[in-house]
DSSP file (Angstrom, degrees, kcal/mol; ACC not computed):
  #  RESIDUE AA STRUCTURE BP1 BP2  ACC     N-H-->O    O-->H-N    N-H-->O    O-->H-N    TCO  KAPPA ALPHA  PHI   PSI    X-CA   Y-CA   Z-CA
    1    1 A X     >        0   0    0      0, 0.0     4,-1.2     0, 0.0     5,-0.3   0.000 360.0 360.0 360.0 -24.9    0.0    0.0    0.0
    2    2 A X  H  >  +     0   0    0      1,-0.2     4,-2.3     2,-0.2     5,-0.1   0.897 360.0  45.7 -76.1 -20.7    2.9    2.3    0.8
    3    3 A X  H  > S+     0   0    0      1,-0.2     4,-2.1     2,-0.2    -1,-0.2   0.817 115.8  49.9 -67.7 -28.7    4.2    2.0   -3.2
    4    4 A X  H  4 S+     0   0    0      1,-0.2    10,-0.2     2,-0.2    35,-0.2   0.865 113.2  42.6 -89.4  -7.7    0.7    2.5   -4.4
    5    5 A X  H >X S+     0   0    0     -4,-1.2     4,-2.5     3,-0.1     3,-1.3   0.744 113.2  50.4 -94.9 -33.3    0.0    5.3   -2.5
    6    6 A X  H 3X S+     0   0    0     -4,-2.3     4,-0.9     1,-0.3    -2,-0.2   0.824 110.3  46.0 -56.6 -30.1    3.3    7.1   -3.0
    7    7 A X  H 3< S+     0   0    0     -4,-2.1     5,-0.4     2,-0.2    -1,-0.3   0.032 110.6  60.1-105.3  42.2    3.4    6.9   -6.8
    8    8 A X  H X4 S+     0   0    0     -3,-1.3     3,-4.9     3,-0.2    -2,-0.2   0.449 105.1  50.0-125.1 -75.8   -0.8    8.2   -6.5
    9    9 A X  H 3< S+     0   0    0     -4,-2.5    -2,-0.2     1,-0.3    -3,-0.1   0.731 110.6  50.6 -46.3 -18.9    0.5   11.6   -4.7
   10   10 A X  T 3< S-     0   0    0     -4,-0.9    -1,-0.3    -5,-0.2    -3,-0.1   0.268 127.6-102.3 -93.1  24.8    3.0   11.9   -7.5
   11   11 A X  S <  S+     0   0    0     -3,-4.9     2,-0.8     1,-0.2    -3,-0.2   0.393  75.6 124.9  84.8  -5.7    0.3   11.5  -10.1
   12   12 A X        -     0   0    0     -5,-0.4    -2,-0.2    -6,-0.2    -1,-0.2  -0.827  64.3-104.9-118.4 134.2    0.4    8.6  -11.2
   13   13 A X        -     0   0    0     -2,-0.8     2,-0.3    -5,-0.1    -5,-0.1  -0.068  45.2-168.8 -12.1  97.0   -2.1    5.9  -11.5
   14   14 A X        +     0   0    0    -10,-0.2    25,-0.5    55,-0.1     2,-0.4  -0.873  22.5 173.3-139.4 134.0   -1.9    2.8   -8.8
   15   15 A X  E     -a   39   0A   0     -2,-0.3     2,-0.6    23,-0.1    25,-0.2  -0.965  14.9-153.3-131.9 155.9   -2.9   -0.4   -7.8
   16   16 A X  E     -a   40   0A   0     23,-1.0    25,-1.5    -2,-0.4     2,-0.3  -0.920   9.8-165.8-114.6 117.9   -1.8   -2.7   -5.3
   17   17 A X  E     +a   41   0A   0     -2,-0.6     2,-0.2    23,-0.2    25,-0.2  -0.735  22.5 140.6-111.5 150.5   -2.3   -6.1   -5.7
   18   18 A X        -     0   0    0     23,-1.0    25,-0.3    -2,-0.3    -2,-0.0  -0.788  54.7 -69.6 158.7 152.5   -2.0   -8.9   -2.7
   19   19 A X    >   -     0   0    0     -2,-0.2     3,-0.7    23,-0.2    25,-0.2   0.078  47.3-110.1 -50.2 178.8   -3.9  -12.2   -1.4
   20   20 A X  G >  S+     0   0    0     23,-1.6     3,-2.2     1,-0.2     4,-0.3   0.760 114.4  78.1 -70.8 -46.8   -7.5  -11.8    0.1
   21   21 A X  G 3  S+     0   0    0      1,-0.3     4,-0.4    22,-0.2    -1,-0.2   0.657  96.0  46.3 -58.4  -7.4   -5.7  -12.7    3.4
   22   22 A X  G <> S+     0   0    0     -3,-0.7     4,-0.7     1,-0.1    -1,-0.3   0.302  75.6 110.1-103.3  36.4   -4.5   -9.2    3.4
   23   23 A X  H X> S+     0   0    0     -3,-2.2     4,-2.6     1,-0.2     3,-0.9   0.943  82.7  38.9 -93.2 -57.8   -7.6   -7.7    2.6
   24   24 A X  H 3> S+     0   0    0     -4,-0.3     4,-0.9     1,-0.2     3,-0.4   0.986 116.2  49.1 -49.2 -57.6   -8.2   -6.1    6.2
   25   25 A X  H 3> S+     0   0    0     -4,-0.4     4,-0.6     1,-0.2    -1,-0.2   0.729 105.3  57.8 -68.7  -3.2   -4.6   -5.1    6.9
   26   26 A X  H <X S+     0   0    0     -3,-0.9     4,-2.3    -4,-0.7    -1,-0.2   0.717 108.7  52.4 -93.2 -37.3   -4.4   -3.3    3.2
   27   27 A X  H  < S+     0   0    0     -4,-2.6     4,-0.3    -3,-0.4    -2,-0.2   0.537 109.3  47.9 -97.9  15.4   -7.5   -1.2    4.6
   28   28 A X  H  X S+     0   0    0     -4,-0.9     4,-1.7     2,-0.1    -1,-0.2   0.586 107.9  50.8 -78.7 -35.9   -5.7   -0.3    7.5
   29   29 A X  H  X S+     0   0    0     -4,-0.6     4,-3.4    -5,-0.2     5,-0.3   0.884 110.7  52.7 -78.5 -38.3   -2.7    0.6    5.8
   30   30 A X  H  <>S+     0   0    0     -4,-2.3     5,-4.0     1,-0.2     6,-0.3   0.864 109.1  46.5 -48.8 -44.7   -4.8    2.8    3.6
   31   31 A X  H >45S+     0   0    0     -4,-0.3     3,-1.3     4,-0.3    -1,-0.2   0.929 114.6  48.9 -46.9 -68.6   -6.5    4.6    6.3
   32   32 A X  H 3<5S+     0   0    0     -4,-1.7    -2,-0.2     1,-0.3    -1,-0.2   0.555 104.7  55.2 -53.9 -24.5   -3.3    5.2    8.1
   33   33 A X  T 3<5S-     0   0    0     -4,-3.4    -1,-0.3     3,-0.0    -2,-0.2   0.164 118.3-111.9-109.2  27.2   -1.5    6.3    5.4
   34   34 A X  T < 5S+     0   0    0     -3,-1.3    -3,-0.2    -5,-0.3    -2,-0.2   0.996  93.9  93.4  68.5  38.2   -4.3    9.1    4.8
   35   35 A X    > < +     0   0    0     -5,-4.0     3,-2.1    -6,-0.3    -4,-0.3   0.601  37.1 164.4-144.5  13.6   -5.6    7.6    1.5
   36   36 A X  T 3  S+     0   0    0      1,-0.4    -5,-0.2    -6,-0.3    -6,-0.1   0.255  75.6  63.7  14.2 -61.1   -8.6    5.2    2.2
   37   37 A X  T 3  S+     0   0    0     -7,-0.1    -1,-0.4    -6,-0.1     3,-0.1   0.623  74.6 136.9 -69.3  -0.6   -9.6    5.2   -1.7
   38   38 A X    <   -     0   0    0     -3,-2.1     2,-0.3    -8,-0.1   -33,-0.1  -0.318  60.5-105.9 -53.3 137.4   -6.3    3.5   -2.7
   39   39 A X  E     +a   15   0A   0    -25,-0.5   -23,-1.0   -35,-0.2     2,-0.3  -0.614  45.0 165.8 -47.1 102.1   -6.7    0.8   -5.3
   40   40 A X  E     -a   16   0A   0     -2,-0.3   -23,-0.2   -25,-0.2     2,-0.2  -0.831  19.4-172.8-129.8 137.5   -6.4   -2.5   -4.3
   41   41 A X  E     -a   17   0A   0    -25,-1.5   -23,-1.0    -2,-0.3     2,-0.6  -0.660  23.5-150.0-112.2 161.2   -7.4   -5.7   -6.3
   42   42 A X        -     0   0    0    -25,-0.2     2,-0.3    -2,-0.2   -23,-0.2  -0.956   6.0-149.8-149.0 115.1   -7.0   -9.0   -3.8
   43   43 A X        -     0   0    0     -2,-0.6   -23,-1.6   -25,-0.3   -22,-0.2  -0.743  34.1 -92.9 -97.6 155.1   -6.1  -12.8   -5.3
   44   44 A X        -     0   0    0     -2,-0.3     2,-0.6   -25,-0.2    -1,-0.1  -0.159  62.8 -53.8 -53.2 143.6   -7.2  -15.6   -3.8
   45   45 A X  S    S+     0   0    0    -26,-0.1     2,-0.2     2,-0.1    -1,-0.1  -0.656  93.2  15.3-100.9 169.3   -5.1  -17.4   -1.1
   46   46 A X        +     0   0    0     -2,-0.6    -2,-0.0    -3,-0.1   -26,-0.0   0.590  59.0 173.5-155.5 146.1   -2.4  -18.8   -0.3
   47   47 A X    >   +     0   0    0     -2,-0.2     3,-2.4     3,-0.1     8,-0.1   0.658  66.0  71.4-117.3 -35.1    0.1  -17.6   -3.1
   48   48 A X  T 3  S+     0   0    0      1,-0.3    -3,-0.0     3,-0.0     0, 0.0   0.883 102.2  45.4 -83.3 -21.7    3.3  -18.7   -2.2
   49   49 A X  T 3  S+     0   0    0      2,-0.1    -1,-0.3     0, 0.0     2,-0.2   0.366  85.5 114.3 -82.2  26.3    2.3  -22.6   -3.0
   50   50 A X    <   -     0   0    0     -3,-2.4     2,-0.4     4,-0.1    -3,-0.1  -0.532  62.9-135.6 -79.0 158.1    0.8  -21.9   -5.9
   51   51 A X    >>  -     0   0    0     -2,-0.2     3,-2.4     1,-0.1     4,-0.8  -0.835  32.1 -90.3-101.5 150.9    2.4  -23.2   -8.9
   52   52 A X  H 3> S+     0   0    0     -2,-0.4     4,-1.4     1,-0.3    -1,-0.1   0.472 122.5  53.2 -23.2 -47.8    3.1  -21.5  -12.0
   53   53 A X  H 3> S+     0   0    0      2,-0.2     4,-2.0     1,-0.2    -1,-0.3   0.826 109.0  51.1 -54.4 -36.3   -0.2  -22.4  -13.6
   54   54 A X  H <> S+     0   0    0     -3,-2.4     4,-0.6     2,-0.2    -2,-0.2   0.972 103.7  55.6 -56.7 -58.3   -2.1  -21.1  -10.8
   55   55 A X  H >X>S+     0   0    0     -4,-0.8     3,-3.7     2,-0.2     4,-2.3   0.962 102.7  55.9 -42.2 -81.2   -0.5  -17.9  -10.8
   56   56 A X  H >X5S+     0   0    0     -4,-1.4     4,-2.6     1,-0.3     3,-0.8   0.734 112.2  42.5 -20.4 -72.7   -1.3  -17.3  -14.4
   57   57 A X  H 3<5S+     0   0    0     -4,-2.0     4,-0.4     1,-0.2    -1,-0.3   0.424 116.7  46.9 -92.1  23.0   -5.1  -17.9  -13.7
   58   58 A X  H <X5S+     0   0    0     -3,-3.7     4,-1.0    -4,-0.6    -1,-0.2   0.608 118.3  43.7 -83.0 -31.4   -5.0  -15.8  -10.3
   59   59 A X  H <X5S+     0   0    0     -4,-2.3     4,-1.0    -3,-0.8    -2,-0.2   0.833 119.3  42.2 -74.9 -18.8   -3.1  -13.2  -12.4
   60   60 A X  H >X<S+     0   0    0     -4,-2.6     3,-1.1    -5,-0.5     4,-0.6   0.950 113.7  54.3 -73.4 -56.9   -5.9  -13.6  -15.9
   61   61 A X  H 34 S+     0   0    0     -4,-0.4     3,-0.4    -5,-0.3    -1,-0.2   0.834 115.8  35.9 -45.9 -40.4   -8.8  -13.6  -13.6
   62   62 A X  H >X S+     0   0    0     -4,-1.0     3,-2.2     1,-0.2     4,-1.6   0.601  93.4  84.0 -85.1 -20.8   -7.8  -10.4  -11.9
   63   63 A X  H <X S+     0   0    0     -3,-1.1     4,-1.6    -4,-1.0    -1,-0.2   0.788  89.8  64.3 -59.7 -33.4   -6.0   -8.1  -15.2
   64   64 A X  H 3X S+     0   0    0     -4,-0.6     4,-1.8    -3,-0.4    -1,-0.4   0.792 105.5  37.3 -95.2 -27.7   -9.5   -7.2  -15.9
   65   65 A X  H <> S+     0   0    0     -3,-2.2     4,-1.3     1,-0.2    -1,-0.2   0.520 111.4  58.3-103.8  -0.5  -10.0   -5.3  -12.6
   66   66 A X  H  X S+     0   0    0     -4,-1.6     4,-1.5     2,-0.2     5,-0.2   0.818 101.5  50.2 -74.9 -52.9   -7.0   -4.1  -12.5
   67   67 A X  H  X S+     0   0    0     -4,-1.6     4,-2.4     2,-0.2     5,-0.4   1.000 112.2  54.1 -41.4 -73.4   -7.2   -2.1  -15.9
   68   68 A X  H  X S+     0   0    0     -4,-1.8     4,-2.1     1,-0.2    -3,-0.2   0.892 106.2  50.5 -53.6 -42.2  -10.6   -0.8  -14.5
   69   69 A X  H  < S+     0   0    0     -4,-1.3    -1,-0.2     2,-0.2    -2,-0.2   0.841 114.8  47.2 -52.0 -24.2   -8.7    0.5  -11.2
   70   70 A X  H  < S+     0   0    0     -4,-1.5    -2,-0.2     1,-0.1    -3,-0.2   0.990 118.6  36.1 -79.3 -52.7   -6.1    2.3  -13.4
   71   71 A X  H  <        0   0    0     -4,-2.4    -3,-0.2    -5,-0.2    -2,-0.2   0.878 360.0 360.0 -86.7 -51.8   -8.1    3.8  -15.5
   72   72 A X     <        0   0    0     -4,-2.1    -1,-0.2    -5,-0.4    -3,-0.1   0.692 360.0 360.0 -32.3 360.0  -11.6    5.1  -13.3
């Protein structure tokens, strides 16, 4: 949250991406760091056993809502 809010106060367009299990502590950070509306699109967990094929459809499923955070 702290990348995606930094590069947002310099103008540019941000998303944060990170499992579902951080879903709470990502709106904490947001809060804290004075930006509540910061972007962030949430994959399913666990990530670090996935295996390459998984990643790919945690990253396809999500690309689409990602585009729509950059761009709104």
């Amino acid at each position: 949250m702290h990348d995606t809010v930094w590069f947002e106060i310099q103008g540019v367009p941000s998303v944060s991406i990170a499992s579902s299990e951080f879903e709470e502590a990502a709106a904490t950070q947001r809060n804290a760091l004075g930006m509540k509306d910061a972007q962030c699109i949430f994959v399913p967990h666990p990530i670090q056993d996935a295996t390459d094929d998984e990643m790919r459809a945690k990253a396809d499923a999500c690309v689409e809502a990602v585009i729509g955070a950059l761009t709104a």
